[in-house]
Backbone atoms as SQL, in Angstrom:
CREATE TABLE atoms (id INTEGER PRIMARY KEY, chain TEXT, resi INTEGER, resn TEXT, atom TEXT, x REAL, y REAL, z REAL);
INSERT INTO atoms VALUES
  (1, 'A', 1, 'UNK', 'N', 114.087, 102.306, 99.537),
  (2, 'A', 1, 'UNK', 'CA', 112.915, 101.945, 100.341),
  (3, 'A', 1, 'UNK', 'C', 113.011, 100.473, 100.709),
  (4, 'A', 2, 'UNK', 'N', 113.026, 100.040, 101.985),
  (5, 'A', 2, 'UNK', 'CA', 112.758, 98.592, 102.624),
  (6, 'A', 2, 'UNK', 'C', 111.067, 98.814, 103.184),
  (7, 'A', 3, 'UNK', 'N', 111.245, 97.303, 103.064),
  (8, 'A', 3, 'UNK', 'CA', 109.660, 96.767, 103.377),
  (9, 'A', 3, 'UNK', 'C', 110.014, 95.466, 103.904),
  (10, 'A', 4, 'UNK', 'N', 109.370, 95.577, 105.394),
  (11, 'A', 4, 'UNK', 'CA', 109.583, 93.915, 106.126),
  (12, 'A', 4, 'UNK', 'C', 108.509, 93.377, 106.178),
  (13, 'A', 5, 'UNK', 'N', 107.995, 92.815, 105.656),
  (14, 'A', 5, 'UNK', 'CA', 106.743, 92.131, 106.429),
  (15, 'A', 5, 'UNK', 'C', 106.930, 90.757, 107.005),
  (16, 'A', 6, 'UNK', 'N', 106.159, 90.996, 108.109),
  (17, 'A', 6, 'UNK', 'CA', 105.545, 90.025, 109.091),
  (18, 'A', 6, 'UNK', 'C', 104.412, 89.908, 109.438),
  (19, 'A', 7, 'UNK', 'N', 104.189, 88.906, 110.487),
  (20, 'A', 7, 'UNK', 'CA', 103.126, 88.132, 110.743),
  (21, 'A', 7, 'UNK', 'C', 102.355, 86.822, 110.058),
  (22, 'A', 8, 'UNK', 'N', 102.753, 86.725, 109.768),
  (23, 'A', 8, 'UNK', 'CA', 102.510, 85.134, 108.642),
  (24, 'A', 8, 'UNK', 'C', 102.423, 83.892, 109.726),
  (25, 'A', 9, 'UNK', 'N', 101.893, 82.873, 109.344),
  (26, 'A', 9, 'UNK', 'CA', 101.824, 81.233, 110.229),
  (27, 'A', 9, 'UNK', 'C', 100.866, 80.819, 109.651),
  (28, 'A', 10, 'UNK', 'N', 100.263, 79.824, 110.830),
  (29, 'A', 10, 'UNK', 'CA', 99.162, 78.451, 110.425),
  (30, 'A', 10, 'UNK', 'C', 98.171, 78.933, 111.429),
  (31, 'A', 11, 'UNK', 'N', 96.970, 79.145, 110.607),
  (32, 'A', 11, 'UNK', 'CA', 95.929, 78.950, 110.886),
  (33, 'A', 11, 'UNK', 'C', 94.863, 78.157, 110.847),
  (34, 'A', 12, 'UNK', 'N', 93.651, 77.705, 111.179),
  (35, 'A', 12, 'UNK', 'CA', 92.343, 76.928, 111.091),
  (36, 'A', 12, 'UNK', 'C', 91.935, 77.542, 109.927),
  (37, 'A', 13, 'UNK', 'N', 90.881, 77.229, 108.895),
  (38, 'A', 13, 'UNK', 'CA', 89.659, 77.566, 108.664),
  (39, 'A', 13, 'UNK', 'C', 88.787, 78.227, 109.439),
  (40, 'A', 14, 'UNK', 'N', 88.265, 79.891, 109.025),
  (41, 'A', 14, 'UNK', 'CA', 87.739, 80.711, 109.939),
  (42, 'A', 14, 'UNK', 'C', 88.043, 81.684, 110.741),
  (43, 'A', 15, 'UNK', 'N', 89.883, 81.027, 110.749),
  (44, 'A', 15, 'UNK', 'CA', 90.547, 81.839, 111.784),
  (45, 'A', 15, 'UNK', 'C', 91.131, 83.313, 111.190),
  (46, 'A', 16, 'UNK', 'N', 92.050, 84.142, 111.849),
  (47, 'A', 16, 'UNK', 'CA', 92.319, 85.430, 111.388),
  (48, 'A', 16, 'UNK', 'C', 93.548, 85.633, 111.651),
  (49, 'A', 17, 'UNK', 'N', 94.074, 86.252, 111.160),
  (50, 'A', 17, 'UNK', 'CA', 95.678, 87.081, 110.879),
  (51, 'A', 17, 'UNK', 'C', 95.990, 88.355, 110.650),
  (52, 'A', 18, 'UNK', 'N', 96.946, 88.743, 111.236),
  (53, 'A', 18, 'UNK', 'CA', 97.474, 90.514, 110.736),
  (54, 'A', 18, 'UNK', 'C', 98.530, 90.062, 109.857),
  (55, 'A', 19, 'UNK', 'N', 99.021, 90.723, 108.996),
  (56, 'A', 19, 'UNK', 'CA', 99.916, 91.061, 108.337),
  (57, 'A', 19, 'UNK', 'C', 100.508, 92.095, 108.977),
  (58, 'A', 20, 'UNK', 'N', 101.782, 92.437, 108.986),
  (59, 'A', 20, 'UNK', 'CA', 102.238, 94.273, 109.230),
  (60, 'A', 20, 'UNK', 'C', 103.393, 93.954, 108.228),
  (61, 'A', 21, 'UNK', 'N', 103.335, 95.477, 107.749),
  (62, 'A', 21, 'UNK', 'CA', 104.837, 95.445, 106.814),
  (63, 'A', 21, 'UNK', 'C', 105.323, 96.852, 107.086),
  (64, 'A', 22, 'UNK', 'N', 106.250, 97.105, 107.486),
  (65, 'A', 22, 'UNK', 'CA', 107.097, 98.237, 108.273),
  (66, 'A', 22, 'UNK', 'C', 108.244, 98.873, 107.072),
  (67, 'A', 23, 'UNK', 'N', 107.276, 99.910, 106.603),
  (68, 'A', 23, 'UNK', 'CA', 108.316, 100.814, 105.320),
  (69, 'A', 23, 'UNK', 'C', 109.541, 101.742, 106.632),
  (70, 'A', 24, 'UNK', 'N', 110.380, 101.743, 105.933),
  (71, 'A', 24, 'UNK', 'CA', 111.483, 102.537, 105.790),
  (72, 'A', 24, 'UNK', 'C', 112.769, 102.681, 104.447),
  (73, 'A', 25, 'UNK', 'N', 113.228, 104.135, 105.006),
  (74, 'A', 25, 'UNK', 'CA', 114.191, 104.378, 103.713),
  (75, 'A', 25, 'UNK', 'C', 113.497, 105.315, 102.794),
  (76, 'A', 26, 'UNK', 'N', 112.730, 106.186, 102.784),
  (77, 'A', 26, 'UNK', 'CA', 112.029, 107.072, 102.684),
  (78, 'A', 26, 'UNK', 'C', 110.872, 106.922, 101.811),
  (79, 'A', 27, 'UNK', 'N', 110.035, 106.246, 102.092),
  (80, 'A', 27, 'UNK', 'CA', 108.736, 106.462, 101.843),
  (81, 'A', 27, 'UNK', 'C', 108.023, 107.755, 101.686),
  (82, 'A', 28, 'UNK', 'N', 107.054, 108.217, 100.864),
  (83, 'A', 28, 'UNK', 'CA', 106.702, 108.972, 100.611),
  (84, 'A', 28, 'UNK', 'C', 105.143, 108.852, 100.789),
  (85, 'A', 29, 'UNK', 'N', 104.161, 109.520, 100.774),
  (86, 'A', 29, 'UNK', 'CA', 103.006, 109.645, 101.926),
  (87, 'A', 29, 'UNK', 'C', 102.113, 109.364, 100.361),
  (88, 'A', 30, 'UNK', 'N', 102.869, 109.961, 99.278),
  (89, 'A', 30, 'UNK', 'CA', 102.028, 110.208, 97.863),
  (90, 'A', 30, 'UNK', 'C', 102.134, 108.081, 97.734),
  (91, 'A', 31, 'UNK', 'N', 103.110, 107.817, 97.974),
  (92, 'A', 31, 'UNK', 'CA', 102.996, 106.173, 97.566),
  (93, 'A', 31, 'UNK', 'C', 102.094, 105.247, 97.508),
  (94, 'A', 32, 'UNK', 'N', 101.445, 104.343, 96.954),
  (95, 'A', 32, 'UNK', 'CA', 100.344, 103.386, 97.210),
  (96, 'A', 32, 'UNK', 'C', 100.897, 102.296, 97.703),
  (97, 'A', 33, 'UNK', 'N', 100.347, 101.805, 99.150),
  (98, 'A', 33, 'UNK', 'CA', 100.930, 100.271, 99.428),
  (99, 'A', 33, 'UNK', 'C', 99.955, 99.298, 98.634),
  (100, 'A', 34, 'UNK', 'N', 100.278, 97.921, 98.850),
  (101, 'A', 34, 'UNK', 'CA', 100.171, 96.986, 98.316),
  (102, 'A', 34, 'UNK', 'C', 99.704, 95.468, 98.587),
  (103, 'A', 35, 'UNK', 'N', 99.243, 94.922, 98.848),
  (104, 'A', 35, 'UNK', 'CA', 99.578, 93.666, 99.336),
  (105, 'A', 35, 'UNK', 'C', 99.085, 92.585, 98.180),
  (106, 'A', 36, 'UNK', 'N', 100.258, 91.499, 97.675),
  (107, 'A', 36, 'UNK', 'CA', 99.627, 90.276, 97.061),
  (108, 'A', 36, 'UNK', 'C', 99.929, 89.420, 97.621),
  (109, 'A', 37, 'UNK', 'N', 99.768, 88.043, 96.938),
  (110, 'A', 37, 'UNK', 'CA', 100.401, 86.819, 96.973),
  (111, 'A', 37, 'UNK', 'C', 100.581, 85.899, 96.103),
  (112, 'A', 38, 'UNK', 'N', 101.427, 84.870, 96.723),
  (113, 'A', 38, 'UNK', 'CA', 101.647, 83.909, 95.880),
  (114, 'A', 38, 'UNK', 'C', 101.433, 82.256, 96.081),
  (115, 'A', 39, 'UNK', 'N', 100.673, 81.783, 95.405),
  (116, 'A', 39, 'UNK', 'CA', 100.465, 80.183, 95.630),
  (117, 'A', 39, 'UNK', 'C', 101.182, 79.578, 95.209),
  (118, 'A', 40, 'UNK', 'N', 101.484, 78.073, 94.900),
  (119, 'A', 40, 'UNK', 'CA', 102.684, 77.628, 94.793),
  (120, 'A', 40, 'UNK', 'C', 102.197, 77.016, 93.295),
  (121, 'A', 41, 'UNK', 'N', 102.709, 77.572, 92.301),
  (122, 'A', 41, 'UNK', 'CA', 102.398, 76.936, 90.736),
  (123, 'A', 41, 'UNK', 'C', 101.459, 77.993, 90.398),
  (124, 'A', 42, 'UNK', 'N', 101.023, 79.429, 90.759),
  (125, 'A', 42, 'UNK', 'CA', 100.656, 80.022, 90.288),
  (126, 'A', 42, 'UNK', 'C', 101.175, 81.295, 90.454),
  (127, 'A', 43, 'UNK', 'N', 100.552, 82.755, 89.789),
  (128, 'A', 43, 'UNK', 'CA', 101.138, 83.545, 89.246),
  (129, 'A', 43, 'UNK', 'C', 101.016, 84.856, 90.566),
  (130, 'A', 44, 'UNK', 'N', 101.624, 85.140, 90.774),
  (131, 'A', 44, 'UNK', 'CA', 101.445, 86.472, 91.959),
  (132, 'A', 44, 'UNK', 'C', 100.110, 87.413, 91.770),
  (133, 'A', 45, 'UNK', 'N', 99.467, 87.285, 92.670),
  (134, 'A', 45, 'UNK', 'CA', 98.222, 88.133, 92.193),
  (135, 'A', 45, 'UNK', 'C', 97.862, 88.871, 93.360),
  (136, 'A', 46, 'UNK', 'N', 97.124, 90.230, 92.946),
  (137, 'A', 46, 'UNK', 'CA', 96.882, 91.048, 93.676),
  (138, 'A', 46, 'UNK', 'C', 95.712, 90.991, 95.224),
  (139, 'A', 47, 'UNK', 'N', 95.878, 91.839, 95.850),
  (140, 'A', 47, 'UNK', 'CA', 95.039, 91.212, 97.319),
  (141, 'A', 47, 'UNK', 'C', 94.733, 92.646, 97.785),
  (142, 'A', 48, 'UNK', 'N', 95.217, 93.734, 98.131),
  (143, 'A', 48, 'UNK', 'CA', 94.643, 95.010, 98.324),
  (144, 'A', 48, 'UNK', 'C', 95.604, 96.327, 97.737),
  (145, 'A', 49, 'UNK', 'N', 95.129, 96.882, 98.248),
  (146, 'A', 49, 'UNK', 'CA', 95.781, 98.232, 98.076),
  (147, 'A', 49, 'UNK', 'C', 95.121, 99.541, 98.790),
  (148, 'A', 50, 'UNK', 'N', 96.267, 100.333, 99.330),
  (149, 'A', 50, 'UNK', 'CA', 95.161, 101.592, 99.774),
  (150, 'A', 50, 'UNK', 'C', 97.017, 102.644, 99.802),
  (151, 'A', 51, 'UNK', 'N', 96.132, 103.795, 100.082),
  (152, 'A', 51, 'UNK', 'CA', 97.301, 104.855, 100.694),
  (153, 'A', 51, 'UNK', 'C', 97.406, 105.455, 101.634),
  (154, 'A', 52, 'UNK', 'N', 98.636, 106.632, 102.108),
  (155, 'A', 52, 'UNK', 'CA', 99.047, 106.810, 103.442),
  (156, 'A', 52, 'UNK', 'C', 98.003, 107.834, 104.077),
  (157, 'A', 53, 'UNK', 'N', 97.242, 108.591, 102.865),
  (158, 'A', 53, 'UNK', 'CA', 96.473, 110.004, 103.820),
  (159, 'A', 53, 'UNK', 'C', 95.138, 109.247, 103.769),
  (160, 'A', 54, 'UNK', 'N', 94.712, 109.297, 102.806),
  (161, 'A', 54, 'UNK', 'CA', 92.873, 109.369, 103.172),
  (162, 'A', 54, 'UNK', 'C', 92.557, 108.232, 102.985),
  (163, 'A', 55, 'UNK', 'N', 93.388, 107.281, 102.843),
  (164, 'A', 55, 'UNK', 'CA', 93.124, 105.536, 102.798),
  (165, 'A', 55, 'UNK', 'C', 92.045, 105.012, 102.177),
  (166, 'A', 56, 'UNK', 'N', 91.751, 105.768, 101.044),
  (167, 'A', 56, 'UNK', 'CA', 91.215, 104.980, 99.710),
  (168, 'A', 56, 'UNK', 'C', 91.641, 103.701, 99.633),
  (169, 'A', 57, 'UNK', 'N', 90.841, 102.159, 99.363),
  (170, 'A', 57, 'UNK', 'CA', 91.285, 100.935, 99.467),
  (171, 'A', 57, 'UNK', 'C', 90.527, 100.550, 98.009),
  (172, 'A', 58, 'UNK', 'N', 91.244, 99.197, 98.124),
  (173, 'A', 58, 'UNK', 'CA', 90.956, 98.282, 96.925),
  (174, 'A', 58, 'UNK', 'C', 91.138, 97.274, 97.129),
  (175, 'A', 59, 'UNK', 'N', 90.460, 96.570, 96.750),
  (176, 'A', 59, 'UNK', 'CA', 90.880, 94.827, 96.970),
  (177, 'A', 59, 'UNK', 'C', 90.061, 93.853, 96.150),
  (178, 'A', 60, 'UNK', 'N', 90.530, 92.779, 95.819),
  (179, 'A', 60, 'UNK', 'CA', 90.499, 92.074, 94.972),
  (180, 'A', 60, 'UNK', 'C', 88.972, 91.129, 95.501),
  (181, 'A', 61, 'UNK', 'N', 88.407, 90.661, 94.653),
  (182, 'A', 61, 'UNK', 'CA', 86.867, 90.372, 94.892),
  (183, 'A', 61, 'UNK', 'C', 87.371, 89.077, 95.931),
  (184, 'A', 62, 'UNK', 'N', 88.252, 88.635, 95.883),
  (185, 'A', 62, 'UNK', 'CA', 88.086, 87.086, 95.756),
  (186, 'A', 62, 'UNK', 'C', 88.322, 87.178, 97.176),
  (187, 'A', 63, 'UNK', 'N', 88.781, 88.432, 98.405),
  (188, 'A', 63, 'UNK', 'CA', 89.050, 89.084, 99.936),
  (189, 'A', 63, 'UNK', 'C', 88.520, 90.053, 100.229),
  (190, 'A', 64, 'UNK', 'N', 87.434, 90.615, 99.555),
  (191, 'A', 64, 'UNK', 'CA', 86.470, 91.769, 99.656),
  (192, 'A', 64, 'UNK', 'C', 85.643, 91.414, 100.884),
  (193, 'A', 65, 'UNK', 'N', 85.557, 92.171, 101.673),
  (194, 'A', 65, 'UNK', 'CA', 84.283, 91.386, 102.676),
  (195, 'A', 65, 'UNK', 'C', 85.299, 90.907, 104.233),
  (196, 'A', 66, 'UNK', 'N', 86.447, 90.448, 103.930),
  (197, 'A', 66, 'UNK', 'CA', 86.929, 89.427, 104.734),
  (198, 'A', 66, 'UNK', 'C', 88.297, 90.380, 104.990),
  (199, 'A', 67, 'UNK', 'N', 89.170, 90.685, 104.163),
  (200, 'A', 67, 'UNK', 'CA', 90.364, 91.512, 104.347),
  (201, 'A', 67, 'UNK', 'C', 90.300, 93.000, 104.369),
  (202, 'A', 68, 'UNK', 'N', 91.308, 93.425, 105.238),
  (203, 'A', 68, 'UNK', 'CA', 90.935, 94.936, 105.605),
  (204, 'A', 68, 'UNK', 'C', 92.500, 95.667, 105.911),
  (205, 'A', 69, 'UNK', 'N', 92.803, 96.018, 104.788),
  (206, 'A', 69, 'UNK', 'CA', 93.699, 97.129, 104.661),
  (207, 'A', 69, 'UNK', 'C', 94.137, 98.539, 105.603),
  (208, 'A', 70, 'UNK', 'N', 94.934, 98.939, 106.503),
  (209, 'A', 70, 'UNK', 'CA', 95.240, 99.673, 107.205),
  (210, 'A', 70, 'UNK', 'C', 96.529, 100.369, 107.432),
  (211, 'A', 71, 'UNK', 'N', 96.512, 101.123, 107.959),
  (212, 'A', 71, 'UNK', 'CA', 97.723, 102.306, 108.161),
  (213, 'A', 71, 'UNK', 'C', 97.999, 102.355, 109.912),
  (214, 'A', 72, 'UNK', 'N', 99.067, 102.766, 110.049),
  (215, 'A', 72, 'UNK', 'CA', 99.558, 103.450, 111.201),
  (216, 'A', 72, 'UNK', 'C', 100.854, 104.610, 110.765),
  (217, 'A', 73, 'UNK', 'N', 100.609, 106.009, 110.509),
  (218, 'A', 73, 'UNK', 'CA', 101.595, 106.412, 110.000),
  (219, 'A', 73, 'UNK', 'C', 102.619, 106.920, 110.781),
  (220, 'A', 74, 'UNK', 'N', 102.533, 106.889, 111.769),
  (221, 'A', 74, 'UNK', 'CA', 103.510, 106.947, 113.178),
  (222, 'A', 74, 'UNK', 'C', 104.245, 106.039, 113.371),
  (223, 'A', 75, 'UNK', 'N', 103.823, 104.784, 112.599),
  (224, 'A', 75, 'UNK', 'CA', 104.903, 103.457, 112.800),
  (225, 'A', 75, 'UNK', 'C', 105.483, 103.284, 111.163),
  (226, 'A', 76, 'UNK', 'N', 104.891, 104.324, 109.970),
  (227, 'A', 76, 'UNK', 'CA', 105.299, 103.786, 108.869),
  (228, 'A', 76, 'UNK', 'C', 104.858, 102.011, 108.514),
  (229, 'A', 77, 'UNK', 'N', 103.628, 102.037, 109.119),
  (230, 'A', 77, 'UNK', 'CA', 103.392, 100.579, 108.993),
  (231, 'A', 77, 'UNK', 'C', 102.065, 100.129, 108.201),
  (232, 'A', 78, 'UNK', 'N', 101.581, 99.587, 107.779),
  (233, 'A', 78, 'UNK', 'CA', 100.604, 99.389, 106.434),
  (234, 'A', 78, 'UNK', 'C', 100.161, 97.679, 107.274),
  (235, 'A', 79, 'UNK', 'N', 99.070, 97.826, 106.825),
  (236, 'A', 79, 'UNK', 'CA', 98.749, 96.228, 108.238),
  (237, 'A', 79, 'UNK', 'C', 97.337, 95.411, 106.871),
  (238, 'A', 80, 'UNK', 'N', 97.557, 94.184, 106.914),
  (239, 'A', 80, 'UNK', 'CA', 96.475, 93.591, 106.091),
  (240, 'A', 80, 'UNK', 'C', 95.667, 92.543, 107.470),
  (241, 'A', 81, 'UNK', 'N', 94.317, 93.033, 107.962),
  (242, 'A', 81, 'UNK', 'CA', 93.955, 92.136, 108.889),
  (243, 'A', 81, 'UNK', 'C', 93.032, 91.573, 107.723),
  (244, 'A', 82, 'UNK', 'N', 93.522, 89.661, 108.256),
  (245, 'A', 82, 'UNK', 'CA', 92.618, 88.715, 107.572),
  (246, 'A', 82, 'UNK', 'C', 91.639, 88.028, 108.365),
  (247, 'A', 83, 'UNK', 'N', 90.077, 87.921, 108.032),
  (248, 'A', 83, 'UNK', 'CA', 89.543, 87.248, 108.848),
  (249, 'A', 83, 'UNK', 'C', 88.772, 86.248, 108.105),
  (250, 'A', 84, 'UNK', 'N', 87.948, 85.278, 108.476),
  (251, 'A', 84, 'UNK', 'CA', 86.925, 84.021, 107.771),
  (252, 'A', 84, 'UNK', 'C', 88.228, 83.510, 106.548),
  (253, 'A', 85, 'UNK', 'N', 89.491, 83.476, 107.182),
  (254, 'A', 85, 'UNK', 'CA', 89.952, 82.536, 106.233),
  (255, 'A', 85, 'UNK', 'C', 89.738, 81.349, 105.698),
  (256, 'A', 86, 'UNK', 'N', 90.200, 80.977, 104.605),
  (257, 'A', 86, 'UNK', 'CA', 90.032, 79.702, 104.191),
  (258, 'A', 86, 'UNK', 'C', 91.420, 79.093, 103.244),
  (259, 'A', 87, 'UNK', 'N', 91.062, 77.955, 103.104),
  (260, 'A', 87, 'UNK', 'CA', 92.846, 77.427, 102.563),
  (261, 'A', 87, 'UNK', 'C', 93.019, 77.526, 101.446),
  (262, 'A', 88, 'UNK', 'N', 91.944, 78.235, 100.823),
  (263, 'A', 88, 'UNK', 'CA', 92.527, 79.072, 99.196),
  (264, 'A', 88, 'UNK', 'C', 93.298, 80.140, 99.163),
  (265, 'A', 89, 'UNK', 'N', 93.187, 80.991, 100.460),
  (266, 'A', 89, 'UNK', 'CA', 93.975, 81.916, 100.999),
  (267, 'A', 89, 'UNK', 'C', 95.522, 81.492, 101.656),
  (268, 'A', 90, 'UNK', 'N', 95.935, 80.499, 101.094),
  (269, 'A', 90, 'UNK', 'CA', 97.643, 80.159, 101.445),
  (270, 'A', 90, 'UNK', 'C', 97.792, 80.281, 100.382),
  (271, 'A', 91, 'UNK', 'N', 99.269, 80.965, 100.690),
  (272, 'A', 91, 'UNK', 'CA', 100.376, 81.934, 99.815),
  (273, 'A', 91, 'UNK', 'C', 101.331, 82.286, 100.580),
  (274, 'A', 92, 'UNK', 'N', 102.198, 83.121, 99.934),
  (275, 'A', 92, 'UNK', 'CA', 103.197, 83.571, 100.272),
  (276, 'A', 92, 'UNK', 'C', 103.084, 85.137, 100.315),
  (277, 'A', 93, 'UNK', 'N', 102.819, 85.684, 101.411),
  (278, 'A', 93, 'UNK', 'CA', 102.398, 86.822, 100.744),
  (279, 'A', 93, 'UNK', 'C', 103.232, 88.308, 101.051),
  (280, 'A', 94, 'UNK', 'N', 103.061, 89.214, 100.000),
  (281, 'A', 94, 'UNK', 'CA', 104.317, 90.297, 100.025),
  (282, 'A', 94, 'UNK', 'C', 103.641, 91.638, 100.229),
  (283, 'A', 95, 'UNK', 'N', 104.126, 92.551, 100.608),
  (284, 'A', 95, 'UNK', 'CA', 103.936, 93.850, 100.635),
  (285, 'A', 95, 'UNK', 'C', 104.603, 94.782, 99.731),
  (286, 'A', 96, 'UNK', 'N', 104.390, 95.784, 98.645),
  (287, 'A', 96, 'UNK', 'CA', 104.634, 96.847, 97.928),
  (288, 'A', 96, 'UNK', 'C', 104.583, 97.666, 98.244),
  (289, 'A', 97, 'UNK', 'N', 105.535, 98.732, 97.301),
  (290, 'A', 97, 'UNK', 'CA', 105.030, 100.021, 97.700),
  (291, 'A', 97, 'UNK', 'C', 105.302, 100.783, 95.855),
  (292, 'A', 98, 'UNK', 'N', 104.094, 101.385, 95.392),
  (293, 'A', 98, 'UNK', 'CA', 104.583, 101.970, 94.596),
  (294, 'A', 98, 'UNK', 'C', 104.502, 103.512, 94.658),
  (295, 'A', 99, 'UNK', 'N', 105.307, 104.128, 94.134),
  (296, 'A', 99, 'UNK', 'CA', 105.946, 105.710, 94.060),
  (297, 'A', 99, 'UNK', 'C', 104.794, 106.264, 93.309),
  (298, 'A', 100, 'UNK', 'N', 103.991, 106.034, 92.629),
  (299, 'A', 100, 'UNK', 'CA', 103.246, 107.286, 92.252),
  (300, 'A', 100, 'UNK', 'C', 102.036, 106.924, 92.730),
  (301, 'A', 101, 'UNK', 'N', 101.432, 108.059, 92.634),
  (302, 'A', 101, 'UNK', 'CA', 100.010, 108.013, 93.232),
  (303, 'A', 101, 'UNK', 'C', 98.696, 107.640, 92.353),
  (304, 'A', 102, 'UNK', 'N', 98.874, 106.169, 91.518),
  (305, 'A', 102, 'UNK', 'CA', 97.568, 105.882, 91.044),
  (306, 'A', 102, 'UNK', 'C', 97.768, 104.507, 91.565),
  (307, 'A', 103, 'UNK', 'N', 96.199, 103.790, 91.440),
  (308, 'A', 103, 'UNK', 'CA', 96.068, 103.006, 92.234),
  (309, 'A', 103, 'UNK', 'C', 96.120, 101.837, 90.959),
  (310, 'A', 104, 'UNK', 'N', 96.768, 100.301, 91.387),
  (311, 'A', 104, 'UNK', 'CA', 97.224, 99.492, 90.067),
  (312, 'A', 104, 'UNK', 'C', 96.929, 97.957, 91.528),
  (313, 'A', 105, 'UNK', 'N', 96.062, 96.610, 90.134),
  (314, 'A', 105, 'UNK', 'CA', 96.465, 96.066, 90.444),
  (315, 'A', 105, 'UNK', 'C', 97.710, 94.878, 90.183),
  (316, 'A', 106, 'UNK', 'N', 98.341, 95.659, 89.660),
  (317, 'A', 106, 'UNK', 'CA', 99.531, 94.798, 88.826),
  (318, 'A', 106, 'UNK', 'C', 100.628, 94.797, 89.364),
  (319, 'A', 107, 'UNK', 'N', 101.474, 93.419, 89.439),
  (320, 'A', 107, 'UNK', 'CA', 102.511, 93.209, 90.125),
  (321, 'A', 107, 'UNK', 'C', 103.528, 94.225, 89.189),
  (322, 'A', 108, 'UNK', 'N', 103.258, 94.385, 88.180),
  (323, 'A', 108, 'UNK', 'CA', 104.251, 95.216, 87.411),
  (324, 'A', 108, 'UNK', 'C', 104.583, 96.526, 87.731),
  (325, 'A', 109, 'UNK', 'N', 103.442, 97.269, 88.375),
  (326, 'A', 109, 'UNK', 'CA', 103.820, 98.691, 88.895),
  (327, 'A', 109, 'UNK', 'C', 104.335, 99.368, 89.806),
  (328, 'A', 110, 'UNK', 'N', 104.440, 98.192, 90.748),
  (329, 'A', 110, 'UNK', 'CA', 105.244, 98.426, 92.281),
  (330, 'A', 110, 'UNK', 'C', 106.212, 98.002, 92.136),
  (331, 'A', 111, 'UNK', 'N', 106.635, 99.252, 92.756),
  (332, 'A', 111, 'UNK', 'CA', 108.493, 99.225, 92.432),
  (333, 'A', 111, 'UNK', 'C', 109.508, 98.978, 93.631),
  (334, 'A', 112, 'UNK', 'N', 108.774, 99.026, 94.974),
  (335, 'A', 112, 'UNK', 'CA', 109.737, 97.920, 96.127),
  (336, 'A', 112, 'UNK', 'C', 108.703, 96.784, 96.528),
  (337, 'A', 113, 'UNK', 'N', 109.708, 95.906, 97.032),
  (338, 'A', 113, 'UNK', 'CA', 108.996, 94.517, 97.481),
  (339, 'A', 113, 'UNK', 'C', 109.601, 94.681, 99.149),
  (340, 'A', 114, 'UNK', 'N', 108.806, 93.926, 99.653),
  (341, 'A', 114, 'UNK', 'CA', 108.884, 92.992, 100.450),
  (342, 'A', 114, 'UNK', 'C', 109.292, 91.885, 100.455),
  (343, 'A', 115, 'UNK', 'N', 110.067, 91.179, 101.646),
  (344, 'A', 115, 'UNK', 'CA', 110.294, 89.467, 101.525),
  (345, 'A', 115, 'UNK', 'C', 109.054, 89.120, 101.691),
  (346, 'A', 116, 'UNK', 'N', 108.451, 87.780, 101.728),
  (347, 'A', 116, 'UNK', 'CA', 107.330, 87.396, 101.804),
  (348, 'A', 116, 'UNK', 'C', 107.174, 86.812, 103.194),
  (349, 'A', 117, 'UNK', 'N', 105.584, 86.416, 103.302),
  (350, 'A', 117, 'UNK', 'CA', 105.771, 85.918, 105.152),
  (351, 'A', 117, 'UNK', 'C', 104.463, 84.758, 104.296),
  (352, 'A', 118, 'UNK', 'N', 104.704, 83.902, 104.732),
  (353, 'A', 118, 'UNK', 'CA', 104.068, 82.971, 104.554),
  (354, 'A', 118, 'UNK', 'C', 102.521, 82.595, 105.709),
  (355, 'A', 119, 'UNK', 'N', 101.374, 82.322, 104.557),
  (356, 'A', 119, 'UNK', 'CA', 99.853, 82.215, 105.476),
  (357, 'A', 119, 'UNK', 'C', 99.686, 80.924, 105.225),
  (358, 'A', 120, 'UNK', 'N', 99.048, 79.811, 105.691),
  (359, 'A', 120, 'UNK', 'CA', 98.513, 78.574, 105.562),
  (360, 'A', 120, 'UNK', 'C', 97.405, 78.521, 106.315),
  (361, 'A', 121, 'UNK', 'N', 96.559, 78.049, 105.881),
  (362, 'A', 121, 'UNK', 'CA', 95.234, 78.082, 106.385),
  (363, 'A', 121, 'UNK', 'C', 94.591, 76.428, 105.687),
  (364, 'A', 122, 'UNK', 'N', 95.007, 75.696, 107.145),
  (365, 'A', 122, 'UNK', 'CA', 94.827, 74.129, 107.401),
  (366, 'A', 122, 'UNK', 'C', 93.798, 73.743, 108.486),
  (367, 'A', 123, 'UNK', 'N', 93.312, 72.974, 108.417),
  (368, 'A', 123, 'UNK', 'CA', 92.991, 72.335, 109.848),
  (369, 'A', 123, 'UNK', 'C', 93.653, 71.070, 109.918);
């Protein structure tokens, strides 16, 4: 299984971003995607999660409200739209995918990565 993600850059305060991360290599529909990140001197932490059929979501309090987890399963593509950012929200951030079907927020349970695409949120 590969996972690309893109869409990453510099944003304002306030401003908004897509993420997309484009599975291939056989993904499986039972899989949970993923999305975390990473700040620089701290520990990878979780940011959403949902799956490919009935898109049950999850997300971490601290992007509840503001981030919004999505599918396109015709493109195999899993999309994190960010909006009312702010510059606590720069990271580095990655896309998962894990193989079984329970929902985790732990970097430990997802078993492909993504490269990371980098968010900054400056004025």
């Amino acid at each position: 299984v590969q996972l690309q993600a893109s869409g990453g850059g510099l944003v304002q305060p306030g401003g908004s971003l897509r993420l997309s991360c484009a599975a291939s290599g056989g993904t499986s529909r039972s899989y949970i995607m993923g999305w975390f990140r990473q700040a620089p001197g701290k520990e990878r932490e979780f940011v959403a999660a949902g799956d490919w059929r009935g898109f049950s979501s999850y997300y971490a309090e601290s992007v509840r409200g503001r981030f919004t987890i999505s599918r396109d399963n015709a493109k195999n593509t899993v999309y994190l739209q960010m909006n009312s950012l702010k510059p606590e929200d720069t990271a580095v951030y990655y896309c998962a995918a894990k193989s079984s079907a329970h929902y985790s927020d732990s970097v430990g349970q997802y078993d492909y990565w993504g490269q990371g695409t980098q968010v900054t949120v400056s004025s």
